[in-house]
N, C-alpha and C positions, 0 to 999 in steps of 0.2 A: 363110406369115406372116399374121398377123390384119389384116385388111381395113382394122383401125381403130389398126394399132400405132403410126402416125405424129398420129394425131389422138385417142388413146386413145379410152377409153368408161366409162361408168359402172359402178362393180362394185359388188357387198355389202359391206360394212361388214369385216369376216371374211376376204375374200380376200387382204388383204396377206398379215397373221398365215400365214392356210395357206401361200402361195408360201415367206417365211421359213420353215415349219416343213418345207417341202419342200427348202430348203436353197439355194433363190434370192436374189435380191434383186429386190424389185420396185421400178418406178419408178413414180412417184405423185403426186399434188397434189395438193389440195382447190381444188373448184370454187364461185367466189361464187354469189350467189343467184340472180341468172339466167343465169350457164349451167348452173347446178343441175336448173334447170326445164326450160332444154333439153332437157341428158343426160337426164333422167328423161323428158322425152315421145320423146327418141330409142330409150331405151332400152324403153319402151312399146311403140312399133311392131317393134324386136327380140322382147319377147317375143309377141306377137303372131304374129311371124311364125312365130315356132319351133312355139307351139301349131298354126299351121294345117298343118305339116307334120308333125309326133308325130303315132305310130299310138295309137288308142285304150288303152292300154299306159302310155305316156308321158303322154298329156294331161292326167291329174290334175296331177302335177309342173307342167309347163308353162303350166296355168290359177292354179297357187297363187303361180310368179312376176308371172304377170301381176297379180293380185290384191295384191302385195308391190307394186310399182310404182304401183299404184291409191291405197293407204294411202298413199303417199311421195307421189303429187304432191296427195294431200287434204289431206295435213299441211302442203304449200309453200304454198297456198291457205288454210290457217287453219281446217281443216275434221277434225275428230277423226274415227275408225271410226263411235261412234254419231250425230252429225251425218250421215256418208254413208251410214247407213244408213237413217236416217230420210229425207233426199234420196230416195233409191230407193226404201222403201214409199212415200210418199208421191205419187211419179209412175205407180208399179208401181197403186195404188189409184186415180188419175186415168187413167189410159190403160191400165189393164193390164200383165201379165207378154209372156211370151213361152210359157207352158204349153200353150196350145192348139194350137201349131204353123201360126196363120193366114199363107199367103201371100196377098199385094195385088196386082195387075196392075191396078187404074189403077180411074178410074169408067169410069162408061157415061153 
């Protein structure tokens, strides 16, 4: 049984439809706007975790959920793709990427 079947959890837009067209009936509600933001940061650290256990294989997949969840809680925030996108050059331009692969162990 799903870990979260008593407490449900956040799905895609799409999965009721699929369950009915699978010939289920799903049970379902709509969540107000904060616990919207909840599920979406719960559902965050779900996809997250899924990504750190997919073999290189799966990770495409499981970075583009995550990435699905990134847009959804930018939007709960008031913040469009190009908004967060500029967010990100913009710090990526202040502080750098992650391209060069630098590890940090502390000063001296």
């Amino acid at each position: 049984m799903d870990r979260n079947s008593g407490y449900g959890k956040l799905v895609r837009d799409r999965i009721p439809q699929i369950i009915r067209e699978d010939g289920a009936v799903p049970v379902t509600c709509t969540a107000g706007p904060e616990e919207y933001r909840d599920r979406l940061r719960d559902k965050l650290g779900e996809e997250v975790a899924e990504f750190l256990e997919a073999d290189d294989a799966k990770a495409p997949e499981e970075l583009a959920d995550i990435l699905e969840v990134v847009h959804a809680l930018a939007a709960d925030l008031g913040i469009d793709a190009d908004q967060l996108k500029k967010i990100r050059e913009d710090k990526a331009s202040e502080r750098g990427g992650f391209t060069e692969r630098i590890i940090w162990f502390g000063n001296r």
